[in-house]
C-alpha positions as CSV (number, residue, x, y, z in Angstrom):
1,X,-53.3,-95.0,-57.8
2,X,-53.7,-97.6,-60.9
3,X,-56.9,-98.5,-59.3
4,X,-58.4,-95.3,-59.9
5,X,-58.6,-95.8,-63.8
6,X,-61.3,-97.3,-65.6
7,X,-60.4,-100.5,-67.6
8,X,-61.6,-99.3,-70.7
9,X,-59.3,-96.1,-70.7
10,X,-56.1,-98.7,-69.7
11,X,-57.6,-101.0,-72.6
12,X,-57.5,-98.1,-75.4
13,X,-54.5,-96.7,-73.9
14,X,-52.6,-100.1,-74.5
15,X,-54.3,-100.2,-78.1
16,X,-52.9,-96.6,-78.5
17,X,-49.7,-98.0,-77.7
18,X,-49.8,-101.2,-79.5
19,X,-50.9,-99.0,-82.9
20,X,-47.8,-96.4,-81.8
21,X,-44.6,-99.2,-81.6
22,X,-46.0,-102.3,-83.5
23,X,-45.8,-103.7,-80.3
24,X,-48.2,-107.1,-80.3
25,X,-50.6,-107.8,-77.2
26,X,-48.5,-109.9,-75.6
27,X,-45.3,-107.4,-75.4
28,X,-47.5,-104.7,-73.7
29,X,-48.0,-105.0,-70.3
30,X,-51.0,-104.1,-68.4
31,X,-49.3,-102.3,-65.3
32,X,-46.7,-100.1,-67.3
33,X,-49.7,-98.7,-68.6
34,X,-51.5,-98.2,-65.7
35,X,-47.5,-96.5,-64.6
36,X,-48.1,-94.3,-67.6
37,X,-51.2,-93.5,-67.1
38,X,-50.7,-92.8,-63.5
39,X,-47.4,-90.4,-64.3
40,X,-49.8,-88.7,-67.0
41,X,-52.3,-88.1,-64.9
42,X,-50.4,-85.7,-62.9
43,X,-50.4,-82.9,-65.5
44,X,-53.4,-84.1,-67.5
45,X,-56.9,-85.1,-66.5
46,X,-57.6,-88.6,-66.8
47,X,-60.3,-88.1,-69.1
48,X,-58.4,-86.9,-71.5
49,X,-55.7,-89.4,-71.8
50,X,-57.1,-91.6,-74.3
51,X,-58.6,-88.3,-76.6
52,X,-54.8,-87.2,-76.3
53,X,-53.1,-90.4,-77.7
54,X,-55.4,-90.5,-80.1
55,X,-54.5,-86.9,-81.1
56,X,-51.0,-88.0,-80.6
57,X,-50.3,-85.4,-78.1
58,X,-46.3,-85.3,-78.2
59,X,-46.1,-86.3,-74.5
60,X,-48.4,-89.2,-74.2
61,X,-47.2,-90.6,-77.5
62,X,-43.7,-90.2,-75.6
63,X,-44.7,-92.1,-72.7
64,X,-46.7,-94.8,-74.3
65,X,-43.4,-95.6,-76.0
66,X,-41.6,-96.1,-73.0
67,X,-44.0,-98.2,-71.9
68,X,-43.6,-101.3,-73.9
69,X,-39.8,-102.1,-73.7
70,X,-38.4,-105.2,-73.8
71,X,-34.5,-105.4,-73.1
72,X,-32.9,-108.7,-72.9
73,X,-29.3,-108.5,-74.6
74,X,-26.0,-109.2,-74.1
75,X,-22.5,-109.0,-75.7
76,X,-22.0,-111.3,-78.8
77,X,-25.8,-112.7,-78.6
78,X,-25.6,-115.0,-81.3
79,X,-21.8,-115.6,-82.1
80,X,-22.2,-117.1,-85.4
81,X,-23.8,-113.9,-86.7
82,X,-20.7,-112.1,-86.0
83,X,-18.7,-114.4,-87.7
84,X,-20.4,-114.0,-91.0
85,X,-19.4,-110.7,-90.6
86,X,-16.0,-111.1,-89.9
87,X,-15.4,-113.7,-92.2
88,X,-17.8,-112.8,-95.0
89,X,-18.8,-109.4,-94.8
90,X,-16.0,-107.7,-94.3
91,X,-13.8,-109.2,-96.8
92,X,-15.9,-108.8,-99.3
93,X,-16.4,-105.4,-98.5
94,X,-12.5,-104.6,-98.7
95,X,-12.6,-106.0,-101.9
96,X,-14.5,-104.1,-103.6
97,X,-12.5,-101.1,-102.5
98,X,-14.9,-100.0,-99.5
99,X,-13.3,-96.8,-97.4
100,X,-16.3,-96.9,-95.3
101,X,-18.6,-99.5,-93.7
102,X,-21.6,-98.2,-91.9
103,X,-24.0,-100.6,-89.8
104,X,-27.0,-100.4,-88.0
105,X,-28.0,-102.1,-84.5
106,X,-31.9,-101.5,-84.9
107,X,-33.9,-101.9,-81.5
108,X,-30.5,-101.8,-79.7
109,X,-31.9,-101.9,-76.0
110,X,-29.2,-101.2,-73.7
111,X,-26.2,-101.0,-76.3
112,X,-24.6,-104.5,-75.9
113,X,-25.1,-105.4,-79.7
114,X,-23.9,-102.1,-81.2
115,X,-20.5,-101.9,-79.1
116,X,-20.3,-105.5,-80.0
117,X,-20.6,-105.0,-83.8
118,X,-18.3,-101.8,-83.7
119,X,-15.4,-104.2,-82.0
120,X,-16.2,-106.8,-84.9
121,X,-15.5,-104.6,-87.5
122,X,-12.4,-102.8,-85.9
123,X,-10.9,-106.9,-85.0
124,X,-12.1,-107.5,-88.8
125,X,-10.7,-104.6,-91.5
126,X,-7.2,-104.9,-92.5
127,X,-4.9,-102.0,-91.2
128,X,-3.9,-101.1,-94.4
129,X,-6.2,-99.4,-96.3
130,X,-7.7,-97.6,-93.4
131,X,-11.2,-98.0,-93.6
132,X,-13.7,-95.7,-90.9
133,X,-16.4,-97.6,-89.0
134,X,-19.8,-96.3,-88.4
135,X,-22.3,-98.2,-86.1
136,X,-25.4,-96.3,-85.2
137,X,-27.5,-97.6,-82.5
138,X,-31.4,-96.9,-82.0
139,X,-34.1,-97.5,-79.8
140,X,-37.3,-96.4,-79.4
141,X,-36.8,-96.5,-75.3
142,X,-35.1,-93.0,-73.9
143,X,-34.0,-94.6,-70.9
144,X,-32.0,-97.9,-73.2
145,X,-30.6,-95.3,-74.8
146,X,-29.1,-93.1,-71.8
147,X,-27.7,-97.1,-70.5
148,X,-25.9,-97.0,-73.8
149,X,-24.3,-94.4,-74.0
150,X,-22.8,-95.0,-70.8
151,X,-20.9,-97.8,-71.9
152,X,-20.3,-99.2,-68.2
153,X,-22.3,-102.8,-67.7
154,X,-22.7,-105.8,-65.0
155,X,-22.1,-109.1,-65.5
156,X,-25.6,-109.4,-66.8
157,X,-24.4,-108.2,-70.1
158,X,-21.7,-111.1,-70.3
159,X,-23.0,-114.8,-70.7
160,X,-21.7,-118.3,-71.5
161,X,-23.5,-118.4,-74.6
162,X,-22.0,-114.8,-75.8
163,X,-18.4,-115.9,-76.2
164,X,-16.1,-112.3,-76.2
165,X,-15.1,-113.0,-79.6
166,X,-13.3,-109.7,-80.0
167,X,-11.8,-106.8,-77.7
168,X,-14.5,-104.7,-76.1
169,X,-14.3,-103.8,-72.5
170,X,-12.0,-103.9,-69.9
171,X,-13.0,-104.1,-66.2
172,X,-14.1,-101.1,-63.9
173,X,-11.3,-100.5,-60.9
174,X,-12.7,-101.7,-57.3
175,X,-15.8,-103.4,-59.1
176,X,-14.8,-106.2,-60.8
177,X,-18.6,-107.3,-61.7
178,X,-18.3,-104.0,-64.1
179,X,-16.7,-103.7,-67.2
180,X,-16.6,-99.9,-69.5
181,X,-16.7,-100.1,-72.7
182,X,-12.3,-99.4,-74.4
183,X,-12.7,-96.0,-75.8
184,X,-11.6,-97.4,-79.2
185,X,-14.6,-98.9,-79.7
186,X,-17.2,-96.0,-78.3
187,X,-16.0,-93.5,-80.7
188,X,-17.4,-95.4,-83.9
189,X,-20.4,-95.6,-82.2
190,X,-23.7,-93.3,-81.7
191,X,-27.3,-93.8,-80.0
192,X,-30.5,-92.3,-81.5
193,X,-34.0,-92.7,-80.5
194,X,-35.7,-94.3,-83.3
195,X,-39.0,-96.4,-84.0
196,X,-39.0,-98.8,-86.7
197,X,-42.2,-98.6,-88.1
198,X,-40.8,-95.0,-89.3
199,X,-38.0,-95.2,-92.2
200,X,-34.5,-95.0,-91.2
201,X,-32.9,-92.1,-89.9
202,X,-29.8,-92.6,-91.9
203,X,-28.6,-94.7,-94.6
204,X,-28.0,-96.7,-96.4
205,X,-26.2,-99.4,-94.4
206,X,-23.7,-102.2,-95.1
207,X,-25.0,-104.0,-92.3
208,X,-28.0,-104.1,-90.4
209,X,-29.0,-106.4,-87.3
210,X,-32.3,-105.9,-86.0
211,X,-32.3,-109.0,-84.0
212,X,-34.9,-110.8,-81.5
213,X,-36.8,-107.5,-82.0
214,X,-39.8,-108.3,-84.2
215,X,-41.0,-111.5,-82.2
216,X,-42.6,-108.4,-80.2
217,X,-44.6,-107.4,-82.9
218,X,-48.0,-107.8,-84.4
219,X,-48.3,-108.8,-87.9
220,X,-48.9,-105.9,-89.8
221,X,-45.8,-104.1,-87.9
222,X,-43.5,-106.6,-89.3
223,X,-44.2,-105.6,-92.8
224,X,-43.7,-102.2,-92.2
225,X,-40.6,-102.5,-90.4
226,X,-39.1,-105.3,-93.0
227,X,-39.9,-102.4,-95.6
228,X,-38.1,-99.7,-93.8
229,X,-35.1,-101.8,-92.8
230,X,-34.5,-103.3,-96.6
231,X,-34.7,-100.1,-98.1
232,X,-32.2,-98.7,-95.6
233,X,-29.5,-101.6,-97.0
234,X,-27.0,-101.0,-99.4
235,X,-26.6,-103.2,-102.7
236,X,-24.6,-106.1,-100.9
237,X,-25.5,-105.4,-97.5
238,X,-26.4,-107.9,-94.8
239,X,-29.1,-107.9,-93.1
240,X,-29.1,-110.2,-89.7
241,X,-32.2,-111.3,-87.8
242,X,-32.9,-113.2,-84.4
243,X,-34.3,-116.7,-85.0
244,X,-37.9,-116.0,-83.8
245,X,-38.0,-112.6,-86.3
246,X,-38.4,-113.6,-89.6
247,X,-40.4,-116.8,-91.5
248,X,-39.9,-115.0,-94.9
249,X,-37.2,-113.2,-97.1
250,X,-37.9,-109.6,-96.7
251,X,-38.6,-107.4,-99.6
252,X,-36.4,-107.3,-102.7
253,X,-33.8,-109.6,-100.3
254,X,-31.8,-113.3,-100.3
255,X,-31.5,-116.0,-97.4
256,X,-28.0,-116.0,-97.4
257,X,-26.5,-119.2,-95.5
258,X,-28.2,-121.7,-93.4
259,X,-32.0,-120.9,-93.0
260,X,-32.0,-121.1,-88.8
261,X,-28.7,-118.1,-89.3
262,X,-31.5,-115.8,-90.8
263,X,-29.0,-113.4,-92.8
264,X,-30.2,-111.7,-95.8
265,X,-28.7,-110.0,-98.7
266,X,-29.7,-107.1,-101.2
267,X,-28.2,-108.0,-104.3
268,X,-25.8,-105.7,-105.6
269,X,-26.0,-105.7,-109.6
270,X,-22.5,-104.8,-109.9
271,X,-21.1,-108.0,-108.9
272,X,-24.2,-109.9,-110.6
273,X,-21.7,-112.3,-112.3
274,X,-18.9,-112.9,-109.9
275,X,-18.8,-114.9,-108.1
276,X,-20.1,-114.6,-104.5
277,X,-18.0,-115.7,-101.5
278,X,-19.7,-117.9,-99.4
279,X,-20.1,-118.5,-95.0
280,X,-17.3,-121.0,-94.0
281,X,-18.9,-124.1,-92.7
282,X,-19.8,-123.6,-88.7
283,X,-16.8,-126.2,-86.7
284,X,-18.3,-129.3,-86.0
285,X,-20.6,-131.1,-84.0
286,X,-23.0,-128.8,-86.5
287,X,-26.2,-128.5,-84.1
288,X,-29.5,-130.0,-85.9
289,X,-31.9,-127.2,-87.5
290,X,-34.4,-125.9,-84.9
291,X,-37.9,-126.5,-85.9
292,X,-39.5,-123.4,-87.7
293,X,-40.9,-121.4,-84.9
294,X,-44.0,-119.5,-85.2
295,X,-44.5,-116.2,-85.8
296,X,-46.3,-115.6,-82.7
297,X,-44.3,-117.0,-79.0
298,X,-46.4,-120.6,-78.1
299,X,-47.8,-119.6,-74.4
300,X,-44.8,-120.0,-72.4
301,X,-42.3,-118.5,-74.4
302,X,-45.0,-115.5,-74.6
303,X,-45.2,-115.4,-70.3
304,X,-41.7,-116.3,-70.9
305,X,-41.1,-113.0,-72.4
306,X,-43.2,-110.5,-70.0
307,X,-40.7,-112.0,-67.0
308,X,-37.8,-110.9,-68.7
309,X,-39.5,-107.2,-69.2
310,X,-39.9,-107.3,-65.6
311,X,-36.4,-108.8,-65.1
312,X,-34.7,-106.0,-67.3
313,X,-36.3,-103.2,-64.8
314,X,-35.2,-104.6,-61.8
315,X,-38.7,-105.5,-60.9
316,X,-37.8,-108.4,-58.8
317,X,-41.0,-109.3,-56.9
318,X,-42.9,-108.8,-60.1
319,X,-40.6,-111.0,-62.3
320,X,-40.4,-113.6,-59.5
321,X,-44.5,-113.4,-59.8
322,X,-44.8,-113.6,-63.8
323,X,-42.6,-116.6,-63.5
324,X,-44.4,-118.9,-61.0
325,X,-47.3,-118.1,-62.9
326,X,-45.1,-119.7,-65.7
327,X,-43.9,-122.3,-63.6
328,X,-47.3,-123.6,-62.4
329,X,-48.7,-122.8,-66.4
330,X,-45.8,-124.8,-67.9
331,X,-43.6,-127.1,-64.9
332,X,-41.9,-128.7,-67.6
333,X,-40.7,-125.8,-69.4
334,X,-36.4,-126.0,-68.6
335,X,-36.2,-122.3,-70.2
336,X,-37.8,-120.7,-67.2
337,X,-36.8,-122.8,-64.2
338,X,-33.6,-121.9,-65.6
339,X,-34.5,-118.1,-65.3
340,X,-35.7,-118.1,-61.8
341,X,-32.5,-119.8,-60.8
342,X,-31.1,-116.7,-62.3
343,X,-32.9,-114.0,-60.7
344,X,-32.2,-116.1,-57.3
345,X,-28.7,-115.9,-58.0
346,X,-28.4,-112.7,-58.9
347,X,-30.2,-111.0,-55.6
348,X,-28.0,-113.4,-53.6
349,X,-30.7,-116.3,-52.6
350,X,-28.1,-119.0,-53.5
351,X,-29.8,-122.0,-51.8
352,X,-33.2,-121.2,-54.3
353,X,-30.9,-120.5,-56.6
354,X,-29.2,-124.3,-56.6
355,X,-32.0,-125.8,-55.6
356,X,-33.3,-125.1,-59.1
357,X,-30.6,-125.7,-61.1
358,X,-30.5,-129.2,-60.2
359,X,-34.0,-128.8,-61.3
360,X,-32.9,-128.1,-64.2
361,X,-30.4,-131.0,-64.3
362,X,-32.9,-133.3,-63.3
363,X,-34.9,-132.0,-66.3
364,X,-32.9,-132.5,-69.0
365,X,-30.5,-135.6,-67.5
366,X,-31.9,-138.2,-70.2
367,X,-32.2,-135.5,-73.0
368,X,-29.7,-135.4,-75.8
369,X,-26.8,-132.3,-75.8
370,X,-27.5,-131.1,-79.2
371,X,-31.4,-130.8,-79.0
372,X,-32.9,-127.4,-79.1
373,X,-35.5,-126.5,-76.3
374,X,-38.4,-123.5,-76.9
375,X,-37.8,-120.1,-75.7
376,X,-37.0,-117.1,-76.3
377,X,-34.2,-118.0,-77.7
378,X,-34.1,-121.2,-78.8
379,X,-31.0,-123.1,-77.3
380,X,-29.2,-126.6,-77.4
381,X,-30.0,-128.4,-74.6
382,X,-25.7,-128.5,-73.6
383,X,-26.5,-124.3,-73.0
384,X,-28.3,-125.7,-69.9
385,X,-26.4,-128.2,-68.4
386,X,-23.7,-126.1,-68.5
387,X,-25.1,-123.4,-66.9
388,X,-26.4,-125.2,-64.1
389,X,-23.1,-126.9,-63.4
390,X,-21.0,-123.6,-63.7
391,X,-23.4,-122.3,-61.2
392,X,-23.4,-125.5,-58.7
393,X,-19.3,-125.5,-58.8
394,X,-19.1,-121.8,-58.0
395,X,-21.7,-122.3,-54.9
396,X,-19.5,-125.2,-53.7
397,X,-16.2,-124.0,-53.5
């Protein structure tokens, strides 16, 4: 059906899209928007597509959105970030006589990082004064959203490197690969479909992680979207970002901590001359500061990236495509051998599935523990070796 559409209407359609979500060239992928020019084309005729995104006809704006997801998240992604806001944050907050702490998980995919901020802030206020939560989560994806708010996940959602720091879930009866999100934790939660080059729906916020979400986008997006989530903080808030997201302070904001943590502060002119309570020092061995990354993915971390899009959907044979094209592109690159062992594993093709984690040992044998490898998230080199050895003891037992 794709085949039917000329390649300049799938070229401006993916400009249209691009322009719509801030989405960079390398996050939008040419065959979701053949999909959505295909599912469009039932209702409208295809010489009108482009004319109507231009236009911003409601429903093809709708679908171009959907079209450009990117999904990869799991439950405490980034531990350390949470433990600023336990042992930071929050204090400070209940000392200043907070009653209520609102935060916001902005480009929340499939929910993992806003149930996991609601049960940081529930594990971190004191009983007494009682103190409500509010975590809003938003997306600009319909179908992340409807995930969310189902609160029941795979083991997907759970990894080695996303310690369960606090309660959150208990397991699904008869399916022990599930968990559901405890009920103590949903109700301080809600989902809203929201794009970030738009202002915030709601505000302002004490806290504010928009995290390994602006890596996706161009340049001139990042601006915008820096603008709109500084002015939705609070004097005093936090505002948390992935490593690959931000090379600058945004606007009227503070690098707060260690430059690779990437939390920022609003200054709050009330407590301009206390003094400020600092991050406890991280337990040692302290892992060396990654290299500054650039702004834009180098080129396997960008193919790196459109596997995982594929990955999220459940798009096996297209993911396992995107990443021998990756493989053959970059052989040497551990992050995605690693990953196909994954998606091996997880269809049930154990014997691929070992035979390239020891690939990946074999990789990294003479390298040292604490050096950081490329990707898209940037990770010690110990992240690998012991995910290839919990995954070779569990196929030999």
């Amino acid at each position: 059906m794709s085949a039917t559409f000329d390649a300049s209407l799938l070229e401006g359609l993916a400009a249209q899209a691009a322009q719509l979500t801030g989405f960079s060239d390398e996050a939008i992928l040419p065959d979701a928007i053949r999909r959505v020019a295909a599912g469009l084309a039932r209702t409208l005729p295809p010489e009108q597509l482009l004319a109507r995104a231009v236009a911003r006809d409601p429903d093809v704006v709708h679908a171009l959105c959907q079209a450009v997801s990117v999904g990869e998240t799991y439950f405490f992604r980034h531990p350390e970030h949470f433990r600023f806001v336990s042992s930071v944050l929050v204090p400070e907050l209940v000392e200043r006589g907070s009653r209520h702490i609102r935060a916001w998980s902005a480009g929340c995919a499939t929910g993992e990082e806003t149930y996991s901020i609601a049960a940081c802030l529930l594990d971190s206020v004191p009983y007494e004064p009682a103190i409500e939560i509010e975590v809003i989560g938003t997306d600009l994806i319909s179908r992340n959203l409807a995930t969310a708010r189902t609160g029941s996940y795979g083991a997907w959602s759970q990894r080695p490197n996303g310690p369960l720091l606090h309660p959150l879930f208990h397991a699904l009866p008869g399916t022990p690969s599930r968990v559901e999100i405890d009920e103590r934790v949903r109700k301080q939660v809600r989902f809203l479909e929201h794009n970030l080059l738009d202002p915030a729906l709601e505000g302002p916020f004490d806290l504010i992680f928009c995290r390994n979400v602006l890596v996706y986008f161009a340049h001139d997006a990042i601006g915008r979207a820096l603008r709109h989530l500084s002015d939705a903080l609070a004097p005093g808030g936090a505002l948390v970002f992935g490593s690959m997201d931000a090379t600058q302070p945004p606007p009227g904001l503070k690098l707060a901590g260690a430059p690779e943590e990437q939390i920022f502060r609003k200054p709050d002119p009330a407590r301009a001359h206390k003094p400020q309570r600092s991050a406890p020092p991280p337990p040692p061995p302290r892992l060396p500061t990654p290299a500054p990354v650039a702004r834009r993915p180098p080129e396997p971390v960008a193919l790196h990236l459109r596997a995982l899009v594929h990955i999220e959907r459940g798009e096996k044979l297209v993911a396992e495509k995107a990443l021998a094209e990756l493989s053959q592109a970059a052989p040497d690159y551990v992050p995605g051998i690693l990953e196909r062992a994954l998606l091996h594993g997880r269809t049930g093709e154990r014997s691929q599935a070992s035979m390239l984690m020891r690939e990946v040992l074999r990789r990294i044998e003479k390298l040292p523990e604490d050096e950081m490898l490329a990707g898209p998230e940037p990770l010690p080199v110990r992240f690998y070796r012991e995910s290839a050895e919990t995954f070779l003891r569990g196929v030999d037992r």
